[in-house]
C-alpha positions in Angstrom: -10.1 -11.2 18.3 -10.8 -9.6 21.4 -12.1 -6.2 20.6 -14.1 -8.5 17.8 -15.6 -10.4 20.4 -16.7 -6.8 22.4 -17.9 -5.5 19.0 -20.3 -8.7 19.0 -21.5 -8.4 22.7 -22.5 -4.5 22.1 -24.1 -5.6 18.2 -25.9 -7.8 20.0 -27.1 -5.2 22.7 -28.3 -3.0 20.4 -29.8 -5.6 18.6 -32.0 -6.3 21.8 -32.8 -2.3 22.1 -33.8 -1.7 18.5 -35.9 -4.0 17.8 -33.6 -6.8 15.8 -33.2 -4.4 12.6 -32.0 -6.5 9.6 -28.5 -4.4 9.0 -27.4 -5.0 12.5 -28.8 -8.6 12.5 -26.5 -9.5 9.4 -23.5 -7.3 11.3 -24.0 -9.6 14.8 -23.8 -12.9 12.5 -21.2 -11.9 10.3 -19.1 -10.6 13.5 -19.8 -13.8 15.2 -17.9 -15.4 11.9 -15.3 -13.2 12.2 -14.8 -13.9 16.2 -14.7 -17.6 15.4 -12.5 -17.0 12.2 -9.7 -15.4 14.1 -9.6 -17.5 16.9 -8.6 -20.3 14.6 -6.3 -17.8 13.0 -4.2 -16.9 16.2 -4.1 -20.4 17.4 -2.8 -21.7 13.6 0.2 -18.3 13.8 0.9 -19.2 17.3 1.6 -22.7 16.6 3.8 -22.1 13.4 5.5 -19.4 15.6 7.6 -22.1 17.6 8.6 -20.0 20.5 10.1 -21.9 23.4 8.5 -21.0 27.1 12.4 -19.4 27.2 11.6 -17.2 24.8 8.6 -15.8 25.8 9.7 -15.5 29.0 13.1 -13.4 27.5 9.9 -11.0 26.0 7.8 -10.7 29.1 10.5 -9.3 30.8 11.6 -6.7 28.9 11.0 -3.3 30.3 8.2 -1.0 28.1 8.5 2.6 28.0 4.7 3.0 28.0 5.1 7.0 27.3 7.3 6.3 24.5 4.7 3.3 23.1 1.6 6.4 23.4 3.7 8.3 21.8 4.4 6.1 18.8 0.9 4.5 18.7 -0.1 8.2 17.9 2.2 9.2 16.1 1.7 6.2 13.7 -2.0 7.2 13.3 -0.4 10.8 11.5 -3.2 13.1 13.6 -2.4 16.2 11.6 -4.0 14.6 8.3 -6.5 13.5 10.8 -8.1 16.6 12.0 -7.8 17.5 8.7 -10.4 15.4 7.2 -12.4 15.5 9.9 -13.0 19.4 9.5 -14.2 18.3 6.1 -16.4 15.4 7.6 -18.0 17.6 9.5 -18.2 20.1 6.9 -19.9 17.9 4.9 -22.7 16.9 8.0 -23.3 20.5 8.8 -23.7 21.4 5.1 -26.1 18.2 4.7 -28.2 19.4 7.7 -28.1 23.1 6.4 -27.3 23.2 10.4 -25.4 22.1 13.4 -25.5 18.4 14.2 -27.3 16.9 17.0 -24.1 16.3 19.2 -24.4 12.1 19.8 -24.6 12.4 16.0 -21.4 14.1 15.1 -19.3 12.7 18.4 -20.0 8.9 16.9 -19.6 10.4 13.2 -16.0 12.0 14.2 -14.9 9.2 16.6 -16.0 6.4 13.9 -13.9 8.6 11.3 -10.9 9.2 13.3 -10.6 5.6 13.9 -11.0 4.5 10.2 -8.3 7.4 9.2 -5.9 6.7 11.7 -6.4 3.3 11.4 -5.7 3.2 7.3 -2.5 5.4 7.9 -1.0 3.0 10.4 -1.9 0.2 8.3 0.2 2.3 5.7 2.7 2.6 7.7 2.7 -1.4 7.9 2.7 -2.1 4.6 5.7 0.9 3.9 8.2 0.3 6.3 10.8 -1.0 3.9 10.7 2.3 1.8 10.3 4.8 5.1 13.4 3.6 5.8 15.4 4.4 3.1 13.5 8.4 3.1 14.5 11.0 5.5 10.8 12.4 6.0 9.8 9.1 7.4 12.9 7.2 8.6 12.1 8.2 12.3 8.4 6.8 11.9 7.9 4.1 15.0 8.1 0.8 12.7 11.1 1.7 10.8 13.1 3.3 13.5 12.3 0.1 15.7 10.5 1.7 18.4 7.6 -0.6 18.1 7.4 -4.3 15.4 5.5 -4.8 12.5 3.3 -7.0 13.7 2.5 -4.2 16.9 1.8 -1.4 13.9 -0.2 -3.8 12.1 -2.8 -4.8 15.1 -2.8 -1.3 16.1 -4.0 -1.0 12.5 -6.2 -3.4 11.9 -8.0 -2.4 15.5 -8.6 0.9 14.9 -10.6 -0.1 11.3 -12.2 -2.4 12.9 -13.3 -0.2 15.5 -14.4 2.5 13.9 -16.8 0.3 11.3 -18.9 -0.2 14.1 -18.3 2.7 15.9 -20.2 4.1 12.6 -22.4 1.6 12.0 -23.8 0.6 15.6 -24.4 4.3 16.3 -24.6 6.2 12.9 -26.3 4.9 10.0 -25.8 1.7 7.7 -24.9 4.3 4.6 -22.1 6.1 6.4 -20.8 2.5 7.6 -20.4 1.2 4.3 -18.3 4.9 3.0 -15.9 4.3 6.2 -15.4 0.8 4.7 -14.5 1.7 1.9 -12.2 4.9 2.3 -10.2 1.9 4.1 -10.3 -0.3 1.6 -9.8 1.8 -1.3 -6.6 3.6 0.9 -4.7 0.3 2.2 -5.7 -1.9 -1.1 -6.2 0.4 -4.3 -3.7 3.3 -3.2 -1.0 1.9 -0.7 -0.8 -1.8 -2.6 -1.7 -1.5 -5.8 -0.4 2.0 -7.1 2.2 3.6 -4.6 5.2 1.8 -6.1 3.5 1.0 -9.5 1.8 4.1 -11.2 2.5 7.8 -11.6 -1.0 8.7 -11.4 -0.9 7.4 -7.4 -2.3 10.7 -5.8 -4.8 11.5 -8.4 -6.6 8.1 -8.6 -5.6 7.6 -4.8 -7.0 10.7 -4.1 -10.4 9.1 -3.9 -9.7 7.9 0.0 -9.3 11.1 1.3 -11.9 12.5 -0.5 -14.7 10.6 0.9 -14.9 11.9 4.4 -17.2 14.7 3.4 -19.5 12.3 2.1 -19.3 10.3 5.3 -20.5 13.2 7.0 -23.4 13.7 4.7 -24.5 10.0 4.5 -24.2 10.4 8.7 -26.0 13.8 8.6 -28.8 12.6 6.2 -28.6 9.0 5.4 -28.2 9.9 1.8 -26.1 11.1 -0.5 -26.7 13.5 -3.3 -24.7 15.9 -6.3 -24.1 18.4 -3.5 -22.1 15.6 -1.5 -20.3 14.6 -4.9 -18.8 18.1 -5.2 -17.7 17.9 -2.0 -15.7 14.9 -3.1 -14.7 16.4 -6.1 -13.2 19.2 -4.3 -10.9 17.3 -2.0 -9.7 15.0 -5.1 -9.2 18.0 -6.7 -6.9 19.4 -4.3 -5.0 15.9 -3.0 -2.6 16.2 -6.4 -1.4 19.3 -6.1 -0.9 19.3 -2.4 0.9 16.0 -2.8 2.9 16.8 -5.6 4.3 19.8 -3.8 5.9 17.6 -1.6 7.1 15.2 -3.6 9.2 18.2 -5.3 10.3 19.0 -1.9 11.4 15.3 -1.2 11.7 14.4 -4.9 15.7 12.6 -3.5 13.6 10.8 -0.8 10.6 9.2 -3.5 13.3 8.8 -6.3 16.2 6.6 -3.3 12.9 4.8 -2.1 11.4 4.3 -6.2 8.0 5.5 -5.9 7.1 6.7 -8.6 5.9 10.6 -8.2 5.5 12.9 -10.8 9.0 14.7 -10.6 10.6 11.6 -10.0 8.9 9.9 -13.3 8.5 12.9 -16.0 10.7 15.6 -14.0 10.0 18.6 -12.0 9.1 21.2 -15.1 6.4 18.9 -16.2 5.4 17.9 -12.4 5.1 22.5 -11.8 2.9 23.0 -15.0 0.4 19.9 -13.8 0.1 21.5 -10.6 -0.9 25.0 -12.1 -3.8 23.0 -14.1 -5.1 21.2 -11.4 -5.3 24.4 -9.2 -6.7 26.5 -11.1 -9.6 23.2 -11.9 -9.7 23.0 -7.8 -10.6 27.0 -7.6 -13.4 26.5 -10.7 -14.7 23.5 -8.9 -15.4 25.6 -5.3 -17.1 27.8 -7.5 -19.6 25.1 -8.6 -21.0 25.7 -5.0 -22.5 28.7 -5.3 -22.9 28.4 -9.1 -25.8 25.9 -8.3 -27.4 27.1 -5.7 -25.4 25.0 -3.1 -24.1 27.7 -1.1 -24.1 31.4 -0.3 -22.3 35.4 -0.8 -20.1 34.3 2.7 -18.7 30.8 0.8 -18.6 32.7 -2.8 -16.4 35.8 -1.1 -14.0 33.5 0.8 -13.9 30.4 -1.8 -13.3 33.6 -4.5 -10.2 35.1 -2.3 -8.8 31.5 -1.1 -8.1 30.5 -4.6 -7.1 33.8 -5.6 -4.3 33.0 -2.9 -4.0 29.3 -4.1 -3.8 30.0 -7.7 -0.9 32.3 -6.5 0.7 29.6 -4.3 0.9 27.7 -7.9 2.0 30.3 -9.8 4.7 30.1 -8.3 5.6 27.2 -8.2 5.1 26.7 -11.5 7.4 29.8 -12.9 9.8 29.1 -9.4 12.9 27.0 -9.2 13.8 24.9 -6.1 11.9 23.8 -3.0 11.0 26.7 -1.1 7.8 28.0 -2.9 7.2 24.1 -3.2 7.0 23.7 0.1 4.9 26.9 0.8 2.5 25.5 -1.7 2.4 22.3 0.5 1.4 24.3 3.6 -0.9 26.5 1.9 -3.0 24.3 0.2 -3.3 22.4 3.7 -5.0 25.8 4.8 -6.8 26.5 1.7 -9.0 23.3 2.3 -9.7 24.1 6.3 -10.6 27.6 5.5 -12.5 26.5 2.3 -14.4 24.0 5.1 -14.9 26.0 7.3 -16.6 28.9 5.0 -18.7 26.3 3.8 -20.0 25.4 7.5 -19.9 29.3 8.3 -22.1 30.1 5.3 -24.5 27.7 6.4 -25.0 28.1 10.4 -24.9 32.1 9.9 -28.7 32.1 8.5 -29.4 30.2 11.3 -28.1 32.2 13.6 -29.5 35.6 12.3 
């Protein structure tokens, strides 16, 4: 309610400076709805709590490790996968400007889509605690391990999506805005709730989420989007399978003891190895469609040429391999494979530029 209630104050300042534009008009009135809204809401939960004075004052007493709390407030917001599609977010602003970004427009861009990603993952985290705790990759995560409660991961959430909506929209652009929205939305509600525990295709339609942060970029860079930005977002949904499913042969006694249903666990690790050779080797075609069109340049067509000569390796194999190791050097590789990939694309169009 109360970072709401700052989000209204500064709509309504910008409303005042840019001349009362309809999109941030409809964003002050429908924030001021949503101030109201949760007040209600937090006076309603308080009530039905039923805490006694004795209770609370049992709580405000307890000492905080406020280190430890950073710690796990970051931690829960998984800043690894983070940067990570932020080097493709701003891949995809540099590529839509065909040159660097004005630096206001990129800082709010980055900041907006940090908080949305960090925010989705901790709201993950939320809504998985019962399974991280039965798998050994994740059993030391803040909300299962007890470091911090549910309803602490879930605000922590909730505040970081909500923060970086109109972080985006209040300094970026309407269009960019609405893509933030809904790489949330389709993360937390089609991925995490509705196919995580339910379907084995979970990383290849889920894959959509963490593919739309180069688009993001390119909506922020241009305040459109075009086929160039779709194979952008092709490319990372290309890639999220494999990667994902390299782990999930790594950890294939954590997913099978929590029952999600991955790949390996589902149809077994022979068929899970040849599926991850196929889509590689569709991710490597796909960064050629790049230059194919007229997209990019020699420098991305060398380096996208020799990183998925080294993928394509990676996979092989995997796929001909027994056991975790080269599963687990596909994992990490694949991880580099999309940074490099990224970054050739945002190399190959500054170095024109430049000469």
């Amino acid at each position: 309610m109360a970072l709401l209630y700052a989000a209204q104050a500064m709509v309504g300042a910008l409303n005042t400076t840019q001349g009362f534009p309809v999109f941030l008009l409809a964003l002050h009135v429908a924030t001021a709805a949503a101030v109201w809204a949760s007040a209600v809401v937090l006076v309603i939960v308080t009530g039905l709590a039923g805490r006694s004075p004795e209770e609370e004052k049992q709580d405000a007493a307890l000492e905080v490790d406020h280190r430890q709390r950073a710690r796990d407030l970051l931690m829960m917001t998984r800043p690894i996968v983070v940067l990570l599609l932020l080097v493709t977010a701003y891949g995809g602003m540099v590529v839509g400007l065909r040159g660097l970004p004005p630096f206001p427009l990129a800082f709010w861009t980055l900041l907006g889509g940090a908080l949305a990603a960090g925010g989705a993952q901790a709201i993950n985290q939320y809504i998985d605690r019962d399974i991280d705790s039965l798998m050994q990759r994740t059993a030391q995560r803040p909300l299962p391990a007890g470091r911090l409660t549910p309803a602490e991961g879930l605000a922590w959430g909730l505040g970081l999506c909500t923060a970086s909506i109109y972080v985006v929209a209040c300094f970026v652009n309407w269009l960019a805005a609405l893509l933030v929205l809904a790489g949330i939305i389709y993360y937390v509600i089609i991925y995490t709730l509705a196919l995580k525990r339910s379907s084995v295709q979970n990383v290849v339609i889920g894959g959509g989420a963490g593919a739309l942060p180069p688009m993001v970029g390119w909506a922020a860079a241009t305040g459109s989007l075009n086929v160039e930005a779709l194979i952008l977002f092709a490319l990372v949904f290309l890639w999220t399978p494999p990667h994902f499913w390299a782990l999930a042969i790594v950890r294939l006694k954590d997913y099978a003891r929590a029952g999600v249903p991955m790949l390996p666990v589902v149809q077994g690790e022979a068929i899970t190895r040849q599926w991850i050779m196929a889509y590689t080797v569709i991710l490597v075609i796909a960064s050629l469609f790049l230059p194919l069109f007229g997209f990019a340049g020699v420098i991305y067509l060398v380096m996208a040429s020799l990183l998925g000569i080294w993928l394509i390796a990676a996979a092989w194999r995997v796929w001909k391999g027994t056991g975790t190791k080269m599963a687990w050097m596909l994992y990490r590789t694949s991880s580099m494979y999309l940074a490099i990939l990224f970054v050739a694309l945002i190399v190959d169009a500054l170095l024109p530029i430049a000469l």
